[in-house]
C-alpha positions in Angstrom: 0.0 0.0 0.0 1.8 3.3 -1.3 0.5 7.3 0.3 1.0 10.2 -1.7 3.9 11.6 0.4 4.4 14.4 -1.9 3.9 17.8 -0.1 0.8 19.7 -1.3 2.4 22.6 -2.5 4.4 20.2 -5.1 1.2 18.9 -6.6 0.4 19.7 -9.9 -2.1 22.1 -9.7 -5.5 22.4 -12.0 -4.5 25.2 -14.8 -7.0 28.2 -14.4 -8.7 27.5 -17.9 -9.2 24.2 -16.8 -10.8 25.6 -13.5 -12.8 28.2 -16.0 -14.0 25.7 -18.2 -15.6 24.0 -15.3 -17.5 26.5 -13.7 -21.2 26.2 -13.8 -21.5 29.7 -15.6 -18.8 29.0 -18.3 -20.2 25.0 -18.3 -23.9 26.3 -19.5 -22.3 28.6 -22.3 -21.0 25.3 -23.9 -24.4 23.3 -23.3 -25.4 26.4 -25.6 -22.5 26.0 -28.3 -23.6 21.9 -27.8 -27.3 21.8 -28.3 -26.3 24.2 -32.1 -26.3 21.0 -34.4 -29.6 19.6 -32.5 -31.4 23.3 -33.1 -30.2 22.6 -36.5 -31.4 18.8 -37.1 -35.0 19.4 -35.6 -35.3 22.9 -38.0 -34.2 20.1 -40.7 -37.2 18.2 -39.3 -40.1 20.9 -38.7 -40.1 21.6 -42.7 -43.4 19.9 -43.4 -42.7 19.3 -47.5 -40.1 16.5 -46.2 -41.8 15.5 -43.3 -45.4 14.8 -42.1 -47.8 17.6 -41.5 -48.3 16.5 -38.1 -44.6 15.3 -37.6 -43.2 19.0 -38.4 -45.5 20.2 -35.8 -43.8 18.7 -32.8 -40.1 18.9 -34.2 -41.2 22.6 -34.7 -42.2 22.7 -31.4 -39.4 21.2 -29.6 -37.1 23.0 -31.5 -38.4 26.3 -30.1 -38.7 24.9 -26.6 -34.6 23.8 -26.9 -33.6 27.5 -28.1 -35.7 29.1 -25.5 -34.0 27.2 -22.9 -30.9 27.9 -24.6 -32.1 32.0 -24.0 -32.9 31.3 -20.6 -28.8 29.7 -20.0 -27.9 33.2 -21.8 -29.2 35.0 -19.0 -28.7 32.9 -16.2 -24.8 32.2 -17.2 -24.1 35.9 -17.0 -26.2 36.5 -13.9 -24.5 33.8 -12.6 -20.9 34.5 -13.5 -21.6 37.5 -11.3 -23.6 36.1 -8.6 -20.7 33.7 -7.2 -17.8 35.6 -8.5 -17.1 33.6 -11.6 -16.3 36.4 -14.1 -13.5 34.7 -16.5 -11.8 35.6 -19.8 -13.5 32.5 -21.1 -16.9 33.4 -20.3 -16.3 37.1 -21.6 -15.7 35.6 -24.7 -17.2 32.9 -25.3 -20.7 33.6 -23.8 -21.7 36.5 -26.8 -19.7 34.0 -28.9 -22.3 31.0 -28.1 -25.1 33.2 -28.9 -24.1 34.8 -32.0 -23.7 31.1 -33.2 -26.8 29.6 -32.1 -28.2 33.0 -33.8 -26.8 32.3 -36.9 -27.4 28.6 -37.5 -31.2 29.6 -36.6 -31.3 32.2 -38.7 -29.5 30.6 -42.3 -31.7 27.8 -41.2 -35.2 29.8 -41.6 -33.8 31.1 -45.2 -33.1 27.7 -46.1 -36.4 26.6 -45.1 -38.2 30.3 -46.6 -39.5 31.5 -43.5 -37.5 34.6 -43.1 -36.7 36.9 -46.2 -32.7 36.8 -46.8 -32.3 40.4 -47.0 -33.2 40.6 -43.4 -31.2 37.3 -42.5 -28.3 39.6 -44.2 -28.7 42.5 -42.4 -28.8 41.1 -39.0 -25.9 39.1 -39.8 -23.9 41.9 -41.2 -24.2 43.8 -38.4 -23.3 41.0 -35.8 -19.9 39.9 -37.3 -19.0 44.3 -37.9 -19.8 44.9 -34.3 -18.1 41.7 -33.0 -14.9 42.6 -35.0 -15.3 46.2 -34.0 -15.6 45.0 -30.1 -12.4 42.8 -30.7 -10.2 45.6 -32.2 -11.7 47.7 -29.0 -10.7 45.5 -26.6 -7.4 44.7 -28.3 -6.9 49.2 -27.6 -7.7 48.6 -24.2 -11.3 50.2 -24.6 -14.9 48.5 -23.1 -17.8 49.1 -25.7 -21.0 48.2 -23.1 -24.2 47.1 -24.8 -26.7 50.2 -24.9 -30.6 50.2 -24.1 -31.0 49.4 -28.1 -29.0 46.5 -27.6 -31.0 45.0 -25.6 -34.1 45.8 -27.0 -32.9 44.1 -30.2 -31.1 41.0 -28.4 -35.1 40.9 -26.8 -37.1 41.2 -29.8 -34.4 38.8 -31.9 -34.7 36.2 -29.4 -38.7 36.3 -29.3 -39.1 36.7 -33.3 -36.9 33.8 -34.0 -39.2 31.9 -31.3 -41.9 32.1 -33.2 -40.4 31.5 -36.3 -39.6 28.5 -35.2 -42.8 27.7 -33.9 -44.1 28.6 -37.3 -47.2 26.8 -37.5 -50.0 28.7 -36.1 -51.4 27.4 -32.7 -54.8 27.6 -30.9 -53.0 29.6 -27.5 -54.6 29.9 -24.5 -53.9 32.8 -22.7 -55.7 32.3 -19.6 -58.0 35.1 -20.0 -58.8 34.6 -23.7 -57.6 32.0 -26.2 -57.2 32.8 -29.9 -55.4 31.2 -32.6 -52.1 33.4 -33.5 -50.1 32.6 -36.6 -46.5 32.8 -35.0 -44.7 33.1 -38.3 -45.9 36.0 -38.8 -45.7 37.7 -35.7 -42.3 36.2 -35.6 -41.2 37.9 -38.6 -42.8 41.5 -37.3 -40.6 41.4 -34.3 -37.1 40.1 -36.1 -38.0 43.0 -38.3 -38.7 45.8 -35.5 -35.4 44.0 -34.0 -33.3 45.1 -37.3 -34.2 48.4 -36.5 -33.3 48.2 -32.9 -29.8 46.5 -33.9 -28.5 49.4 -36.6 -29.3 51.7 -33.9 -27.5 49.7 -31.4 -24.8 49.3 -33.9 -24.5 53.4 -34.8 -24.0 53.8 -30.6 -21.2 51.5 -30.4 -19.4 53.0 -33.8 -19.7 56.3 -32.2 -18.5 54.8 -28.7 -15.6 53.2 -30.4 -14.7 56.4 -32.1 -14.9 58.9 -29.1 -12.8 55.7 -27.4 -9.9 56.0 -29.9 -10.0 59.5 -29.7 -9.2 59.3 -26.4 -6.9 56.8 -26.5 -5.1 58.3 -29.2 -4.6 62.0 -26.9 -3.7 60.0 -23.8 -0.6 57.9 -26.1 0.3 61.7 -27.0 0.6 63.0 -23.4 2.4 60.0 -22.2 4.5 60.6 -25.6 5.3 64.0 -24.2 6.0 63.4 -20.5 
């Protein structure tokens, strides 16, 4: 029978990505990145010209109750990360990463399928891989671009569009108060479009943030150029 003799402060300790990656915070942004190619196999499946009527219903169901528990891991990561001290590097990256993926997939899916107009598919996507290259060079300058009130509106209204998109078919909904039959493709596509609007705005705030940013960083080099 052998004992670890060696003294604890000789033991090989965990490396801190290792220790990041398994956080609960930063261990729900991959269950996002994960559940990406099942979003994208049961969007495959909801398209009722290759599957049943009837069986497109439920995998267009499912797939809308996956991606809003995938929204709900969005919040509750962040929240979370904060909560019990659990801010990393990892999670600062890879957490808007995650979503901008899932985003994505969802929304070249709903082309494919011709639920949402590719113009509009373009647009949003433009303006997610400028302002995540924008936020990149930013960071790279030492400068912090925080999401604005239009931000969130449009991270809000994208998230609830593409939900019923995805539920697509419409649905007899009870309300509680009142039930009524609501055909969630099309108010999925008003709010992705009222979201387009909310995202250039949100995308002309952080181009004039970033500017007024290396402005300043630009005079501050000068000064310390001088002293």
């Amino acid at each position: 029978m052998t004992t670890d003799t060696k003294p604890a402060s000789k033991r090989p300790r965990p490396s801190p990505l290792r220790e990041e990656l398994l956080n609960l915070p930063n261990m729900l942004t991959m269950a996002r990145v994960a559940i990406i190619p099942v979003v994208f196999v049961l969007m495959d499946l909801s398209d009722p010209l290759a599957h049943g009527a009837w069986d497109a219903r439920w995998a267009a169901f499912w797939t809308a109750l996956l991606f809003f528990g995938a929204s709900v891991t969005d919040f509750l990561d962040g929240w979370l990360a904060r909560k019990l001290g659990l801010e990393s590097m990892f999670g600062r990256f890879m957490d808007p990463l995650a979503d901008k993926l899932l985003v994505m997939v969802t929304l070249l899916q709903l082309v494919r399928l011709d639920r949402a107009p590719a113009w509009l598919v373009a647009l949003l996507l433009s303006r997610e891989i400028g302002i995540t290259g924008l936020r990149a060079i930013a960071m790279e300058e030492g400068m912090h671009l925080p999401s604005d009130r239009f931000g969130k509106w449009k991270t809000a209204l994208q998230m609830t569009g593409l939900g019923g998109l995805l539920v697509h078919f419409p649905v007899d909904t009870n309300f509680g108060i009142f039930r009524a039959v609501i055909d969630y493709h099309r108010v999925g596509l008003a709010l992705l479009v009222v979201s387009m609007v909310f995202s250039l705005l949100s995308a002309g705030g952080y181009m004039m943030k970033f500017v007024a940013g290396a402005f300043g960083v630009q005079r501050a080099r000068r000064k310390e150029d001088v002293a």
